[in-house]
C-alpha positions as CSV (number, residue, x, y, z in Angstrom):
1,X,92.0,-7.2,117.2
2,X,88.8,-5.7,115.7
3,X,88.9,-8.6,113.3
4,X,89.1,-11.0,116.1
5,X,86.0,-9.2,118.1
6,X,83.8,-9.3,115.1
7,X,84.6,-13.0,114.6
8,X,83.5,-14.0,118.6
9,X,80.5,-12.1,118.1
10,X,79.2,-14.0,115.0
11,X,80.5,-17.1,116.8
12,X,78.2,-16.0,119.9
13,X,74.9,-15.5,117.6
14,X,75.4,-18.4,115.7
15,X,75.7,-20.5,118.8
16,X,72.6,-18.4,120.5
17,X,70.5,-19.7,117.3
18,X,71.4,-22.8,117.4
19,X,70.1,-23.3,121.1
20,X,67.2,-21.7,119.8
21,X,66.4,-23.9,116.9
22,X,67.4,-27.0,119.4
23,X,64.6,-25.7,121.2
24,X,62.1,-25.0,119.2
25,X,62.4,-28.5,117.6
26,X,61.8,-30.0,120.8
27,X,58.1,-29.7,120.3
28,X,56.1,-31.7,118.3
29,X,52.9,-30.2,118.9
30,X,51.3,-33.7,121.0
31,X,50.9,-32.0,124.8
32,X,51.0,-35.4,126.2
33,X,54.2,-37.0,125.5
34,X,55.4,-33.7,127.9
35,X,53.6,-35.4,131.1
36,X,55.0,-38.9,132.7
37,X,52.5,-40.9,134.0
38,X,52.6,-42.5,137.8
39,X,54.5,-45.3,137.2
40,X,56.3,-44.4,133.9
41,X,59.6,-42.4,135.2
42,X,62.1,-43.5,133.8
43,X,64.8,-46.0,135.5
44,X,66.8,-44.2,138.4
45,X,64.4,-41.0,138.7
46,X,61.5,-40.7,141.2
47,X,58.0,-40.2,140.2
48,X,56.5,-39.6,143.3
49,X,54.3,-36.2,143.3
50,X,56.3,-32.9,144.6
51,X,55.5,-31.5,147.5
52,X,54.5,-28.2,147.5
53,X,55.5,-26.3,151.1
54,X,52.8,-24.6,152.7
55,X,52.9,-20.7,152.1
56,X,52.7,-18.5,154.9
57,X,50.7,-15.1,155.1
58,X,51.6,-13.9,158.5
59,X,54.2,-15.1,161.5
60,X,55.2,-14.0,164.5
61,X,55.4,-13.8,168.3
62,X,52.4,-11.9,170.2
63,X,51.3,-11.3,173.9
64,X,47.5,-10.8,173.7
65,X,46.9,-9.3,177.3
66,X,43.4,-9.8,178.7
67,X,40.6,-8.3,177.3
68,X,42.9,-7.6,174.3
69,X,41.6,-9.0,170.9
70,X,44.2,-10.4,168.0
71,X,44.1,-10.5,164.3
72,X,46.2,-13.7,162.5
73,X,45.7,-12.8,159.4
74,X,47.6,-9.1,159.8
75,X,49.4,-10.1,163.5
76,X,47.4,-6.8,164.9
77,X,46.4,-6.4,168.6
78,X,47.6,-8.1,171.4
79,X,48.7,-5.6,173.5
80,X,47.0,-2.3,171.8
81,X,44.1,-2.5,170.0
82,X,43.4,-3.9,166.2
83,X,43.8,-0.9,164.0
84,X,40.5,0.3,162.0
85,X,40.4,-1.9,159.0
86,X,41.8,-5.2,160.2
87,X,39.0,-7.6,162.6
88,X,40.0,-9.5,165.0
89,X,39.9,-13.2,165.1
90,X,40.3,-13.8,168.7
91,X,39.3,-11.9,171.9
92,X,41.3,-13.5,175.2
93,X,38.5,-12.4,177.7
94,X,39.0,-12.1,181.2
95,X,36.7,-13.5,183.4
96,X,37.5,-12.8,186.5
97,X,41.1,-12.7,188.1
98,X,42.0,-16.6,187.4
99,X,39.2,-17.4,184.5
100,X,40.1,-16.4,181.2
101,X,38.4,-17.8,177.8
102,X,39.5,-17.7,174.1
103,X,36.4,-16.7,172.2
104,X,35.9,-15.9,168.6
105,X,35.5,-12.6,166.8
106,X,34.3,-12.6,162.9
107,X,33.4,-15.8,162.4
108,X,36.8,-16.9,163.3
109,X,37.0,-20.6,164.4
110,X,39.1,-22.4,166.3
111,X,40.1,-26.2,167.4
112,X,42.6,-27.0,170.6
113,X,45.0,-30.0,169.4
114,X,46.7,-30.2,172.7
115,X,50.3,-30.5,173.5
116,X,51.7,-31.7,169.8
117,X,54.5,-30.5,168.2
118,X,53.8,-27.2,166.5
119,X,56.6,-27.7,163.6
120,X,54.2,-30.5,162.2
121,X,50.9,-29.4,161.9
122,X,50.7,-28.7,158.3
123,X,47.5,-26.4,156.9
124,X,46.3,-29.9,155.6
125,X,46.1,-31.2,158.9
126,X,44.1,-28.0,159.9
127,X,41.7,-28.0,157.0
128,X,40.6,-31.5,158.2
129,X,40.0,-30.5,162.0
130,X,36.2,-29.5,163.4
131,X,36.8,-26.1,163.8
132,X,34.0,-24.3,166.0
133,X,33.1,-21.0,166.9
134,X,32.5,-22.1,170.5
135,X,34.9,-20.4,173.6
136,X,37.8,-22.1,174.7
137,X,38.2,-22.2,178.9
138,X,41.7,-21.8,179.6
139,X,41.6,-24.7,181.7
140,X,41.6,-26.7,178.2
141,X,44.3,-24.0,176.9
142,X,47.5,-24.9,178.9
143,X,51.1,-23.8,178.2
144,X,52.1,-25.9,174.9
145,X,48.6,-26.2,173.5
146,X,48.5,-25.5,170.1
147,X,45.5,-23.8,168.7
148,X,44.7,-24.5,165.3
149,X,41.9,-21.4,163.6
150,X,40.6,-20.2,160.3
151,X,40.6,-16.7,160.1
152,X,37.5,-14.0,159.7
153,X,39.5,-13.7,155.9
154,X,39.0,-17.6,155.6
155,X,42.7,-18.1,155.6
156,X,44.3,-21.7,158.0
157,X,46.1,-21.2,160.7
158,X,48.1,-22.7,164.0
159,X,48.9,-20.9,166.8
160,X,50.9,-22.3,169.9
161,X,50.8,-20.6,173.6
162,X,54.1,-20.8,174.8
163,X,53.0,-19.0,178.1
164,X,50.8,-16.8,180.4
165,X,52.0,-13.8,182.6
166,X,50.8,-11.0,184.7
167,X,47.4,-10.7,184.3
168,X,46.6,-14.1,182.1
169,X,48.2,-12.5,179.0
170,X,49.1,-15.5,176.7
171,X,52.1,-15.2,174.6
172,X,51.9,-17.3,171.6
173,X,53.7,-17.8,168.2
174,X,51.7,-17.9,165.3
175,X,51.4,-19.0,161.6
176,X,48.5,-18.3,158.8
177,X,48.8,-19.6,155.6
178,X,47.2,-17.9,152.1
């Protein structure tokens, strides 16, 4: 048995060189025959570019009540104040009893896209909007309206408002990507 064992581990190393040298040998030293050229793939595999999915820094549901403010790029506030250390993006001011305005904190901006679907707007898509500084009425701001912002951090984001209640406090769902 010992005999045996001592044989399957020389087996084992030899075999674990042998991929090794396989390896090694693979490279001639000439960095571009490594890259295939639009076009040049060979027969039966796709050369079109990967796509690389969008990666996400913060998520989540939030009710920002009135006169609350909300940070995307931590998911602070909402209903209690942003912590020391994080700044808001976003400040859902109450203007009277049925006015409310979304208005930016930090140099945050912010672009309404309407009623689209919020499972397709990509951080591309958002990079190429006119973002602005400017308030938002919440007339323009109805239930379904996604928001799309950059952050005080200079991070993209969406944000959809799937609601008010009470006292004009929006609930939303929101994504920020690094």
């Amino acid at each position: 048995m010992k005999r045996f064992g001592q044989t399957a581990v020389r087996v084992a190393m030899a075999m674990c060189m042998a991929v090794a040298l396989l390896g090694a040998g693979c490279d001639d030293g000439d960095d571009d025959d490594d890259v295939v050229a639009p076009g040049d793939a060979p027969a039966g595999v796709e050369d079109d570019p990967v796509v690389v999915a969008d990666v996400v820094h913060s998520a989540g549901n939030a009710t920002v009540k009135g006169t609350f403010e909300f940070d995307f790029d931590n998911g602070s506030g909402g209903a209690t104040p942003v912590p020391a250390g994080d700044k808001a993006d976003m400040f859902w001011r109450r203007v009277n009893a049925t006015d409310s305005q979304l208005v930016s904190r930090n140099g945050a901006k912010f672009a309404a896209m309407g009623v689209v679907d919020y499972g397709a707007v990509s951080k591309a898509q958002v990079q190429t909007l006119a973002l602005s500084s400017a308030a938002i009425a919440h007339t323009a701001l109805p239930a379904g309206t996604v928001v799309a912002f950059k952050t005080d951090a200079g991070r993209f984001g969406k944000f959809k408002i799937n609601g008010f209640s009470g006292n004009q406090d929006m609930a939303l769902s929101w994504t920020s990507w690094e």
